[in-house]
N, C-alpha and C positions, 0 to 999 in steps of 0.2 A: 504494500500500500504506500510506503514511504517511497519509494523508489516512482512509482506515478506521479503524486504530486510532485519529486525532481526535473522527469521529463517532462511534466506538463508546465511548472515554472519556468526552464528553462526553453521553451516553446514557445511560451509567451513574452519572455524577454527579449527573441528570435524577432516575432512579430512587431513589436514593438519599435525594437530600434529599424527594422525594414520599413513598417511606416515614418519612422524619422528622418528617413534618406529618403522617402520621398516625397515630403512634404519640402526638404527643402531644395529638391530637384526643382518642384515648382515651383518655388518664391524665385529662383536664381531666373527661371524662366520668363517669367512674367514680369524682374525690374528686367529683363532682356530686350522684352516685346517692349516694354514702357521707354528704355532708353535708345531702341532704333526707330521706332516713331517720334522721339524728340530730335534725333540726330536728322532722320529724312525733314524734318519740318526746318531745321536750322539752314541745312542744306539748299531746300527750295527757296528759304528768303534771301540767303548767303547769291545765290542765281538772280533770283527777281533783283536784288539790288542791283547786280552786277548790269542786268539789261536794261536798270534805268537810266544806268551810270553814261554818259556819250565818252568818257574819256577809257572807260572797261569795256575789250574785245569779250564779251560771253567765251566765243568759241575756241581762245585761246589759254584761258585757263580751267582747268577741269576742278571740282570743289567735293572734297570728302569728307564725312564728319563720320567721328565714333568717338562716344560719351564725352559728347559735346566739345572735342578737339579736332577741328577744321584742317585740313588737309590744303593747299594750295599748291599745284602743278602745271606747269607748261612752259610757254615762250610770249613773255609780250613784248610790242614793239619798246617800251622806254619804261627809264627808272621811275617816271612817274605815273604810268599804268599802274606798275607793280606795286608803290606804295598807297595810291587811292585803291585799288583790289585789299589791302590789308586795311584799309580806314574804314573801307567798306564791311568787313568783317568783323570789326570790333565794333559796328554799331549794333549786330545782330543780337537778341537777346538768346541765351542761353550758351554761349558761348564762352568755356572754359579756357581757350587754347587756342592759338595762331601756329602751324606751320608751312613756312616760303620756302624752305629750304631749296626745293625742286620748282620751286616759280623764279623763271630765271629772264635775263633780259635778251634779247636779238644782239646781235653783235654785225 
């Protein structure tokens, strides 16, 4: 009889911690979906600015976000593209992080 309720204790503490891994499978999931639908939103404003902008080519810079750190890549014509593309992305809200590194000028 002692020996049943062992295995059924430790059965239960089995199940237990299995639902604990997956309960936080889900939370990890779900700030996942929560933070690529903020990234895609920063992203499209990060663009719509860009196409307001007469002095920013859209087509020449490509714009990437992930948890809220912006990505800037390509080729624009001058130093002053480059730096209104970055004035332009620290007006964006939600925006943690600026990187030009790979936004480079025409030579």
């Amino acid at each position: 009889m002692m020996r049943q309720w062992k295995v059924w204790i430790g059965g239960a503490v089995g199940v237990m911690g299995l639902l604990m891994l997956i309960g936080c499978a889900t939370t990890s999931s779900r700030e996942s979906i929560g933070e690529s639908s903020e990234d895609a939103a920063i992203t499209a404003k990060v663009q719509s600015s860009f196409t307001a902008d007469p002095l920013v080519s859209t087509s020449a810079i490509n714009v990437e976000t992930s948890r809220g750190v912006v990505h800037l890549s390509g080729t624009v014509k001058s130093e002053q593209e480059r730096y209104r593309a970055i004035q332009l992305v620290q007006g964006v809200a939600g925006v943690k992080e600026i990187i030009v590194r790979n936004l480079v000028v025409q030579r």
